[in-house]
C-alpha positions, -999 to 999 in steps of 0.1 A, spaced: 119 107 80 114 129 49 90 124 23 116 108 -2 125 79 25 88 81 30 88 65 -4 119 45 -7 109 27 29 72 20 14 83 7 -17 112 -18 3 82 -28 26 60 -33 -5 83 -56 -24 95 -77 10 62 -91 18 64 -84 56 35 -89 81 10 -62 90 30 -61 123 64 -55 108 54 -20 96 83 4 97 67 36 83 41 59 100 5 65 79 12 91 53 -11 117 72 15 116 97 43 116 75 28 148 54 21 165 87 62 170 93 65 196 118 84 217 86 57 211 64 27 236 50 -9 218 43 -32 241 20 -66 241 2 -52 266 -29 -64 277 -63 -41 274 -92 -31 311 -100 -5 304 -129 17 279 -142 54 274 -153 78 250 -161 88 243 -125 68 262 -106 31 271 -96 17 299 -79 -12 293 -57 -35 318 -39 -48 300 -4 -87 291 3 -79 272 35 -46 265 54 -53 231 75 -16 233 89 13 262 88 11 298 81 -16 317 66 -4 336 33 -24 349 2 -1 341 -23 27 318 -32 47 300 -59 53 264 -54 85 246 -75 82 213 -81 103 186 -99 99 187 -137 101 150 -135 73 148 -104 50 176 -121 11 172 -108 -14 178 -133 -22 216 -131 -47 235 -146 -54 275 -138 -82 280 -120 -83 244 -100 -82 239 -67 -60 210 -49 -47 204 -12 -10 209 -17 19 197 12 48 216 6 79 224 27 103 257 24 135 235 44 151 198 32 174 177 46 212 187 45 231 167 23 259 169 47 245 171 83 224 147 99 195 163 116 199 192 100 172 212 81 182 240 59 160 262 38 155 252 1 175 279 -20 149 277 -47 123 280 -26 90 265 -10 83 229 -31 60 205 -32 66 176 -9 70 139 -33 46 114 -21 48 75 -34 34 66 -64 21 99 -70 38 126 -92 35 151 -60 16 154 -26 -9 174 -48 -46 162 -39 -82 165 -57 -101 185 -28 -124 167 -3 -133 162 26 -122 130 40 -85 140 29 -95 171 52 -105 156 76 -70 130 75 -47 156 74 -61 181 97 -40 163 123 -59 150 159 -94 158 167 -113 147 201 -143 150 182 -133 130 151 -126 92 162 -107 63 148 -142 55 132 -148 83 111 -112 80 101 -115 50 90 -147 61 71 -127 87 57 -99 61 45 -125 44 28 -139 73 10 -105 79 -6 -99 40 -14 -128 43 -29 -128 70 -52 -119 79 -87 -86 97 -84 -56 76 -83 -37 99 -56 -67 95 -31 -71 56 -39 -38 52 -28 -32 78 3 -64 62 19 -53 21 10 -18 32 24 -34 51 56 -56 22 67 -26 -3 58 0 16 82 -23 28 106 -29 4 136 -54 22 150 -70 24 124 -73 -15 117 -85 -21 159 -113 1 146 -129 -17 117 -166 -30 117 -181 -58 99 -192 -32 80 -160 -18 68 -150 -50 59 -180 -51 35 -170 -18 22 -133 -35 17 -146 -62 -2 -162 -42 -24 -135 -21 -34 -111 -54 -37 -141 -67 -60 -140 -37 -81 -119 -41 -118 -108 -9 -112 -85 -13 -83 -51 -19 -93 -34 -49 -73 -11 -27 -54 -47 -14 -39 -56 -49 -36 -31 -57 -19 -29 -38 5 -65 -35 14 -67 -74 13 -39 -72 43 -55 -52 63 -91 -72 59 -66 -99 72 -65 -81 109 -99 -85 111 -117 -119 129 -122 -146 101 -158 -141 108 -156 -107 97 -136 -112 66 -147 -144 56 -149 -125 15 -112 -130 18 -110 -167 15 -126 -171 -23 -113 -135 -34 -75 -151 -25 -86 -180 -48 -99 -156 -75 -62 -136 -75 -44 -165 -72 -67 -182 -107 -66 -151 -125 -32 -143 -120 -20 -180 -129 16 -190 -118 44 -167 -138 43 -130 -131 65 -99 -139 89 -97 -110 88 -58 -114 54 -54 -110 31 -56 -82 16 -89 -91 45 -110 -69 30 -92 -41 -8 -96 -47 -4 -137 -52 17 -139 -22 -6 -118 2 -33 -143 -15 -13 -174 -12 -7 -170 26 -41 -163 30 -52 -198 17 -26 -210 35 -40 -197 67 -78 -204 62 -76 -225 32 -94 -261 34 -94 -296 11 -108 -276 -15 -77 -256 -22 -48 -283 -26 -45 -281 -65 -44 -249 -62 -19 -250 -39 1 -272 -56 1 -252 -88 16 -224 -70 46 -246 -65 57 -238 -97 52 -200 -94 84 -181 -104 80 -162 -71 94 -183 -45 83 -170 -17 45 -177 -32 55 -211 -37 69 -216 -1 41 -199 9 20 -226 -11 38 -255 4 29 -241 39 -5 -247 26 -3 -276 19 13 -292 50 -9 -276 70 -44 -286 53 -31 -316 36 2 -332 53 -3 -365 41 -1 -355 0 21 -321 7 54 -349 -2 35 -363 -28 27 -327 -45 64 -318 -39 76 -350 -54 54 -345 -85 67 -310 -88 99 -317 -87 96 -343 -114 77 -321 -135 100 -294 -136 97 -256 -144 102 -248 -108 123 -214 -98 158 -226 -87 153 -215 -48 123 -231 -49 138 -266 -62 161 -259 -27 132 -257 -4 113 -286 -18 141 -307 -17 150 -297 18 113 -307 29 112 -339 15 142 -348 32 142 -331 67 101 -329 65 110 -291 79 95 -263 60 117 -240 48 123 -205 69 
C-alpha cells in the first residue's frame, strides 16, 4: 500500500466506526518505512515553489547523500523555512498508473511521501519519532515504543500528535503493551482542551483494549463527550465519530446512572450513535429501553434510519444489526 491509500484507507476506517480489531491498515511507522522509501534528519538548504533542497544530518533508512531537492505537491506544501531542520520520508519511484505492482521512477524526481491529515510526511525533529521510524530494535521494546507514541500524542505539533495517536491506534503490539500507567498518561492527554476529537478518539479506543480496571477514566470522560457534544453534529466532521466511540463505551460499562443520557442520544442525527445508545439501554435498563423508545418516537426529531430501528425493536424486541 502506498502512502495515498495509506490515507484514503485511514480516513474510510475513520468515518466507519469499526472495532479496534477490524483494523485494515499497518501503523504509519511501517507504512513510511516502504522498502522504496528514504527516511532523513535534513536541514532546509533553499526553497521553491515545488521543491526543497535539503542537505542530510542523519539518514535513519536509505542512502546516504549530502545534498538533494525534494518536490512536493503545491497543494500538500509543509511549512519550510531555510535553515530548519525536519525528518523528511520521501520516495524517488510511485505506483504505475497502468501496471499493478509496478514501481517506476518519478520523472520529476525524488518527493515527499503524503501522510493523512498532514500537508507532507515532513516532521519537527525528535527523538521518539527517531526512535519509531528507525524500524526494529532488540534493544528498544514495545514499552519504550509505546513511551515514544505518547511523547508524540502528547506534544505541541499537530503532525506528531497525530503520527503517535495513529501508531498506538493501529499498532497491536503496541496496545498488549500498555501499563496502568500509560493509561494515566492517555487520560491526560484525552483531558487536555487541546486535543482535537479525531485525537480523542482514537486514543479513547485504544484505552478501550485495556482491563476496565485500568481504564476506569474512560467511563465519566465518555459522559463528558457525549454532554458536551449534545445530540446534532456536523456529519463531515469528526464529531460523529468521537460521540459514537463514547456512546459504545457507556453502553459497554455504563450503569443506572446513564439512562437519560442514553436516551437523549436517541435522537442524535447519527444513527449509528443512537443504535449504539439503545444498546445501552437494553442492556443496563431492559425494562424502560421500550418505554424510552416509545417516548422517542412520539417526540419526534429522530433521524429517519433511526425511526426504522426503533420501530423494529419495539416490535421484534431484537436490536437492530
Amino acid at each position: 500500500m502506498d502512502a495515498k491509500s495509506f490515507a484514503l484507507a485511514f480516513s474510510l476506517l475513520a468515518v466507519s466506526g469499526l472495532s479496534l480489531a477490524a483494523k485494515p491498515v499497518k501503523p504509519p511507522s511501517e507504512q513510511l518505512r516502504h522498502e522504496r522509501n528514504q527516511i532523513a534528519v535534513v536541514t532546509v538548504q533553499s526553497v521553491a515553489k515545488q521543491a526543497v533542497t535539503v542537505e542530510q544530518q542523519q539518514s535513519l533508512m536509505g542512502d546516504a547523500f549530502n545534498t538533494i531537492t525534494l518536490h512536493f505537491d503545491p497543494a500538500a506544501k509543509p511549512e519550510l523555512v531555510k535553515g530548519q531542520q525536519a525528518i523528511v520520508v520521501f520516495s524517488r519511484f510511485q505506483k504505475d498508473p497502468m501496471l499493478r505492482d509496478v514501481w517506476v521512477e518519478r520523472e520529476k524526481g525524488p518527493t515527499i511521501v503524503d501522510f493523512p491529515e498532514v500537508p507532507a510526511a515532513w516532521f519537527p525533529v525528535s527523538d521518539s519519532l527517531k526512535l519509531l521510524l528507525s524500524g526494529p530494535n532488540k534493544a528498544v521494546g514495545p514499552e519504550k515504543r509505546v513511551d515514544a507514541a505518547l511523547d508524540l500524542a502528547q506534544s505541541n505539533d499537530t503532525a506528531n500528535q497525530y503520527f503517535g495517536a495513529l501508531e498506538l491506534f493501529l499498532d497491536e503490539q503496541l496496545q498488549a503493551a500498555l501499563t496502568p500507567e500509560h493509561s494515566k498518561r492517555l487520560a491526560a492527554i484525552v483531558a487536555n482542551p487541546k486535543t482535537s476529537e479525531h485525537h480523542k478518539e482514537l486514543l479513547m479506543r485504544v484505552a478501550a483494549s485495556l482491563p476496565v480496571d485500568d481504564s476506569a477514566w474512560l467511563l465519566p470522560t465518555a459522559r463528558q463527550q457525549l454532554t458536551e457534544l449534545g445530540v446534532t453534529y456536523d456529519l463531515a466532521s469528526r464529531k460523529p465519530a468521537l460521540a459514537l466511540v463514547s456512546a459504545r463505551l457507556i453502553k459497554e460499562r455504563g450503569n443506572a446512572d446513564d439512562i437519560e443520557l442514553l436516551a437523549s442520544l436517541l435522537h442524535s442525527n447519527a444513527p449509528a450513535v443512537a443504535r449504539a445508545a439503545l444498546a445501552g439501554l437494553a442492556r443496563i435498563a431492559p425494562e424502560q429501553a421500550k418505554a424510552k423508545a416509545e417516548a422517542a418516537l412520539a417526540k419526534g426529531n429522530i433521524a429517519a434510519d433511526t425511526r426504522l430501528s426503533l420501530q423494529q425493536y419495539l416490535k421484534t424486541g431484537k436490536l437492530p444489526g
